[in-house]
C-alpha positions, 0 to 999 in steps of 0.5 A, spaced: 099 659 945 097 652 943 102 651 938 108 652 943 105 648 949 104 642 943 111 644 941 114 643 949 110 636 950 112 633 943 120 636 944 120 633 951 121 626 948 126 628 944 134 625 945 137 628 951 143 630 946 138 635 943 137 639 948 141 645 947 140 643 939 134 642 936 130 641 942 132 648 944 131 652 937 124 649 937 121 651 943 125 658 941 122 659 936 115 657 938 115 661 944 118 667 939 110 667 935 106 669 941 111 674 944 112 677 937 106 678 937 103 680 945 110 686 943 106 689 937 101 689 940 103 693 945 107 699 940 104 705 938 102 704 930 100 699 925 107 699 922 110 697 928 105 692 929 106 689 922 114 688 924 112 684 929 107 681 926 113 678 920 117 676 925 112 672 927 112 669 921 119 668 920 118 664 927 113 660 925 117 659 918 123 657 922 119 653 926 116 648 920 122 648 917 125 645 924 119 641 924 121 637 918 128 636 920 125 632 927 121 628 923 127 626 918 131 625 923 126 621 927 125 625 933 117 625 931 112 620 931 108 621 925 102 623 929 105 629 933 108 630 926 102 631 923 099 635 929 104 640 930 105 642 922 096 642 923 097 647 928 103 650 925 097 652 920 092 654 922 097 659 925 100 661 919 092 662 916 091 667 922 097 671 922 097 671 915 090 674 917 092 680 921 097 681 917 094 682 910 089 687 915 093 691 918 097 693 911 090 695 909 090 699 914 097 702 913 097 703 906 089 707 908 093 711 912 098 714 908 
């Protein structure tokens, strides 16, 4: 949840043309990462958790690919840069986590 408050602040100074672009994709894709996540939790297997869980990082993928492209295009400062792809990090080391647990468990069920 800390990435996408982050991700509202930072895109908040973003120039007003990207609002339907790149401001939008990104807090897209930053809210997707906890929703995806809070919906897996709530299925009735591992499996279908695990399924919510990569698409939870294929949000956060697509997330830190948007945030190089704002930071070329500018649209960043080098700190908030810095800071979101941090983040952006330790989310993915996380998700990795729960991930690499959950398919222990999967494959233990089979």
């Amino acid at each position: 949840m800390d990435l996408v408050f982050a991700i509202y602040r930072c895109t908040g100074s973003f120039p007003k043309q990207e609002v339907y672009g790149l401001t939008s994709q990104m807090r897209r894709a930053a809210v997707s990462i906890p929703s995806n996540i809070a919906e897996g939790k709530g299925r009735h297997s591992r499996k279908e958790l695990l399924q919510f869980l990569f698409r939870a990082r294929g949000s956060l993928l697509e997330l830190r690919t948007q945030l190089t492209i704002a930071r070329e295009l500018r649209f960043l400062t080098t700190v908030n840069e810095e800071m979101l792809t941090a983040v952006a990090c330790e989310v993915g080391r996380l998700l990795n986590g729960l991930i690499n647990h959950f398919e222990s468990a999967v494959s233990v069920e089979r």
